[in-house]
C-alpha positions in Angstrom: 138.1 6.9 28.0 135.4 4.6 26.7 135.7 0.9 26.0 135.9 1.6 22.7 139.3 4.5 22.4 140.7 2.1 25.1 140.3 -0.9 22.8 141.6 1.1 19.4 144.5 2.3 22.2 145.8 -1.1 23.2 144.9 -2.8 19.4 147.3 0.4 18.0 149.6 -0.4 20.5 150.8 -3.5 19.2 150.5 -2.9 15.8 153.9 -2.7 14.8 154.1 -6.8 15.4 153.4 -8.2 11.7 150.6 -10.7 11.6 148.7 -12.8 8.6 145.8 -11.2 6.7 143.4 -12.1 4.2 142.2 -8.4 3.2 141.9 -8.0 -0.7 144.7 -6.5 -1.9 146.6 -5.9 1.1 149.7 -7.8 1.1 152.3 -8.0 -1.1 155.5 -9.9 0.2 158.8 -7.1 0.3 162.2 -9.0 0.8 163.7 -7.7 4.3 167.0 -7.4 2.1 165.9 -4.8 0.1 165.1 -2.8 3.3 161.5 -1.5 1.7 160.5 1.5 4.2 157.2 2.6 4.9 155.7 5.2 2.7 153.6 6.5 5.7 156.2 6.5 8.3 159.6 4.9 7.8 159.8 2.2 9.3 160.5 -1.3 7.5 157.8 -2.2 5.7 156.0 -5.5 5.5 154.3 -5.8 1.9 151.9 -3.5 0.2 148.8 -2.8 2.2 145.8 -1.4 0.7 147.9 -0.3 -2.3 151.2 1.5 -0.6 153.9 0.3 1.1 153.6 0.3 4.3 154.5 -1.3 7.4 152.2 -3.4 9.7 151.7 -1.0 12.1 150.3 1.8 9.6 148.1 -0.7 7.6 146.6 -1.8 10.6 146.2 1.8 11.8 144.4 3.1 8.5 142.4 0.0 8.6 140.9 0.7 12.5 140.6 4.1 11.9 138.4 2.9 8.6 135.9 0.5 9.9 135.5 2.3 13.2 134.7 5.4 11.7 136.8 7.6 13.7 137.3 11.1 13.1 140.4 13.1 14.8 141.8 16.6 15.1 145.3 17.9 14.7 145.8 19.9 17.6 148.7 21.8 15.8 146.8 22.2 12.5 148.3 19.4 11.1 152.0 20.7 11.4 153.0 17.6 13.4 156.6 16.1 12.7 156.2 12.6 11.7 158.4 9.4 11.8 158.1 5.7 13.2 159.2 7.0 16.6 156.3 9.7 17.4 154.0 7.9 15.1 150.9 6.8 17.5 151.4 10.8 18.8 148.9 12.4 16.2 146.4 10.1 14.8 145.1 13.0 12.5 148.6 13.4 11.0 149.1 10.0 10.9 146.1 9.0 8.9 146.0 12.5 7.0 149.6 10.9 5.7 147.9 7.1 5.1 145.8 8.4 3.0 148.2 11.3 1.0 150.5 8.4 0.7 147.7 6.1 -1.2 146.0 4.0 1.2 142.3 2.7 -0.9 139.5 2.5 1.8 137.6 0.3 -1.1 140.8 -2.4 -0.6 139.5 -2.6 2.9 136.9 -5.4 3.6 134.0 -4.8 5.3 134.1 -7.8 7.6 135.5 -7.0 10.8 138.4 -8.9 10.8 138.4 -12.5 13.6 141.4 -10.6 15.5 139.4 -7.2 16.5 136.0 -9.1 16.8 137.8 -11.2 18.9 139.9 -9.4 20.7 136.6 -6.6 21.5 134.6 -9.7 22.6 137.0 -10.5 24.9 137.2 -7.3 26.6 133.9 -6.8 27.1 133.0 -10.2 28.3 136.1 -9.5 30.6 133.9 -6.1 31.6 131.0 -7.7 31.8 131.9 -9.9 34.1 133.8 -7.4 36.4 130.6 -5.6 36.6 128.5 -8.6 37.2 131.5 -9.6 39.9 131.3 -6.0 41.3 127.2 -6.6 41.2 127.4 -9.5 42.9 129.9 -8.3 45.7 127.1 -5.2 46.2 124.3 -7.8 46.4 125.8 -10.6 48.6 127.1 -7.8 51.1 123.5 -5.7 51.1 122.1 -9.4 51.7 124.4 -10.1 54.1 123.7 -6.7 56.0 119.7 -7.7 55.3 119.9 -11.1 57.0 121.8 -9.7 59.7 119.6 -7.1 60.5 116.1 -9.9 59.9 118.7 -12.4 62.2 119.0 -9.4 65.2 115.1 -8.5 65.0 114.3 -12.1 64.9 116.6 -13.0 68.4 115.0 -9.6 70.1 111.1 -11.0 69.3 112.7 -14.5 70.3 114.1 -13.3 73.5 110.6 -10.8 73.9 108.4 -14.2 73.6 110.9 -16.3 76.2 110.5 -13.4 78.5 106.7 -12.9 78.2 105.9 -16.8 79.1 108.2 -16.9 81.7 106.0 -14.1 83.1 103.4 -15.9 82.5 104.3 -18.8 84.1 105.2 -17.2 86.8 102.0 -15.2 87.4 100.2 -18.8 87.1 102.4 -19.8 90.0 101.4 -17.2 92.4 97.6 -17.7 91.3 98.0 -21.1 92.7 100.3 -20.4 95.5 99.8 -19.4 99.3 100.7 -15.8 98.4 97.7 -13.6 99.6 97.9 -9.7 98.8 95.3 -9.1 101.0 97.5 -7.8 104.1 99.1 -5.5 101.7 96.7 -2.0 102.2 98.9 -0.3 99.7 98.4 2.8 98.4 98.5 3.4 94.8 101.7 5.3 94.6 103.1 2.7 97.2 102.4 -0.2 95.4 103.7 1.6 92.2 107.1 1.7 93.6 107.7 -1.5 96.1 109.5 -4.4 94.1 107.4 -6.4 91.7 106.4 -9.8 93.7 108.2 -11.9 90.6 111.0 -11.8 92.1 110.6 -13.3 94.7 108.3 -16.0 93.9 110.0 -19.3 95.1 108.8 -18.7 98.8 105.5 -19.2 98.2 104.9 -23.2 97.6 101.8 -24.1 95.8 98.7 -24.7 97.4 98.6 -28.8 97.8 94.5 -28.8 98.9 91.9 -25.5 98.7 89.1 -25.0 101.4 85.9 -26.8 100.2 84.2 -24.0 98.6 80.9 -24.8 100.0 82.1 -23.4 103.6 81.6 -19.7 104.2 84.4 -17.5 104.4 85.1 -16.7 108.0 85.5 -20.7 108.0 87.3 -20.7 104.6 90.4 -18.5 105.9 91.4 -20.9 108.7 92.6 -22.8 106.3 95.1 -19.8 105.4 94.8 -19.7 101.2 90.6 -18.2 101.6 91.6 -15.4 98.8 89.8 -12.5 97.7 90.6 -13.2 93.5 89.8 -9.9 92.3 92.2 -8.0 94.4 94.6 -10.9 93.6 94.2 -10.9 90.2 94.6 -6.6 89.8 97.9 -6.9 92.1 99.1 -9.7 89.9 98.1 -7.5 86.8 100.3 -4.6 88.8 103.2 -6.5 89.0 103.5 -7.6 85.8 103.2 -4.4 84.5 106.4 -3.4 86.5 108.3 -5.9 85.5 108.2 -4.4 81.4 111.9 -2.8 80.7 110.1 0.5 79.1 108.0 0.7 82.5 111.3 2.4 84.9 111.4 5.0 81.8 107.9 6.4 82.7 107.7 9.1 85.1 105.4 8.2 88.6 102.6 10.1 87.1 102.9 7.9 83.9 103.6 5.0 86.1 100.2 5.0 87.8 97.9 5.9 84.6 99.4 3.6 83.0 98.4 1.1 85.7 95.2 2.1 86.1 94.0 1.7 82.4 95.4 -2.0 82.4 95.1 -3.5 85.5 91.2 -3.9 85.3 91.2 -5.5 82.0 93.9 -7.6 82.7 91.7 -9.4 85.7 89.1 -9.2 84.0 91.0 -11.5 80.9 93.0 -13.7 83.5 89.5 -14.8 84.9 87.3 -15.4 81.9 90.6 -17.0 80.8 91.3 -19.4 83.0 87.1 -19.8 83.3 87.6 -20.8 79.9 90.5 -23.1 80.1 88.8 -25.1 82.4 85.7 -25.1 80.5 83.6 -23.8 82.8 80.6 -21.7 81.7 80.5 -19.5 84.6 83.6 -17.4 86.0 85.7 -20.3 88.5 89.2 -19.2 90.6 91.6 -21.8 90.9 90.5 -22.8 94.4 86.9 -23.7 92.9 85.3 -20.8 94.2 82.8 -19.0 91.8 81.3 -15.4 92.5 77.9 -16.6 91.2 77.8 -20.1 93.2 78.8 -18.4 96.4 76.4 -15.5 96.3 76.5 -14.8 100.2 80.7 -15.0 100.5 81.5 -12.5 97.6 81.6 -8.6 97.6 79.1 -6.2 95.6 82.6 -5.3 93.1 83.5 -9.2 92.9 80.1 -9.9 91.9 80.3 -6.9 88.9 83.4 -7.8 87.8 82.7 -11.0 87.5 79.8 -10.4 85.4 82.6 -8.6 82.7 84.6 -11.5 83.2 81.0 -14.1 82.1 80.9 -11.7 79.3 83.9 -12.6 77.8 83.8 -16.0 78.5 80.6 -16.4 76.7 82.3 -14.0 73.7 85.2 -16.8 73.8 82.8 -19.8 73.4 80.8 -18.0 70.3 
């Protein structure tokens, strides 16, 4: 039913209650003693509506069905029985009768009277704001679902971020630690699988005083931290790479490309990086060692690398 039948429906339904009008001809006062009925259905009528006599309900009836402009249908052909008790169940019949009986549409004025305009304002302000209530409900819960959702993605970068500079701090640790790779003659698919060295990083203090990197290396290692960086810096790059949750996904095949096509760039990055950092315009390890100062103490893949490594330094600096 639209707003509109259910607004004639409940208007009708209280139209038997008399109430003040001001229509132009529509009311002429009937003393309850005389017992006036209505010509239109019988009951008692309140005054002259419209021309007939007729009680409230019926005047207010004929003049709804006017100024709405409704139109209705018998369904039995307009053989309803009528009185004041079945009245509202045909409105056909019943305005059919309104008008047999009398009722002048031209008495009616065309002002909607203050108690329908009011009473249809009301309503749909009322529905209006139900739907703008119901609206809002759908909005602040969508919103609330949204800022849940931006909330959950928000902790999980968050958390990502926490986890990635702890790595990183970690790594820097070890760089600057006595932990030495270079007893560990690994093979590829060994060193794929062995526990990643994070883990275990608190037994390796930091270095409290390097070798003097003027000294050559067999001298340089009796001071136990002589390093060779590059390997240092790929097993680093290794274990980090293990330590990623999506790594123990991977099968071992996977495992060990995946290594291979990182682990190069990532040493090459972590020393132009730190190169960088300490503004050094030539590739420098933490324990002041540098590939191009010491020419005779370096190997033939230390010295290429570390020309990458000058590369990006200098791509850094531009």
């Amino acid at each position: 039913m639209s707003l509109d039948e259910q607004e004639y429906s409940s208007l009708e339904s209280s139209e038997s209650s008399p109430k003040n009008s001001n229509e132009i001809g529509d009311y002429i006062n009937v003393e309850r003693e005389d017992k006036a009925v209505c010509t239109v259905c019988g009951d008692i009528a309140t005054g002259v509506h419209y021309g007939v006599v007729s009680c409230n309900g019926c005047k207010t009836f004929f003049r709804r069905t006017v100024m709405t402009g409704r139109k209705f249908v018998c369904r039995k052909d307009g053989n309803c029985s009528f009185d004041k008790k079945n009245r509202c169940a045909c409105r056909a019949c019943r305005f059919r009768i309104c008008v047999e009986a009398g009722m002048d549409e031209s008495a009616i004025q065309r002002i909607p009277s203050s108690n329908l305009s009011f009473s249809i304002a009301r309503r749909r302000i009322q529905k209006n704001k139900n739907e703008n209530t119901q609206e809002e409900e759908v909005n602040s819960k969508t919103l609330n679902i949204t800022n849940t959702l931006i909330t959950n993605r928000e902790s999980e970068v968050l958390s990502l971020i926490r986890e990635t500079l702890c790595l990183e701090e970690k790594l820097e640790k070890l760089r600057f630690s006595y932990f030495n790779p270079k007893d560990k003659n690994l093979k590829i698919i060994e060193a794929v699988e062995e526990p990643t060295i994070f883990s275990n990083i608190s037994k390796y203090p930091p270095v409290e005083q390097w070798p003097p990197t003027f000294l050559p290396c067999s001298e340089r290692r009796k001071f136990g931290v002589a390093k060779f960086w590059v390997y240092m810096d790929l097993y680093l790059g290794m274990s980090y790479v293990k330590t990623l949750p999506i790594f123990k996904s991977f099968s071992l095949e996977e495992k060990i490309a995946l290594i291979k096509s990182i682990v190069v760039p990532n040493q090459l990055l972590t020393t132009a990086s730190f190169s960088s950092q300490i503004n050094s315009n030539v590739v420098q390890y933490p324990d002041g060692s540098s590939p191009f100062k010491n020419k005779a103490n370096i190997m033939p893949l230390e010295r290429e690398l570390a020309k990458l490594s000058l590369y990006l330094i200098k791509l850094n600096c531009e």
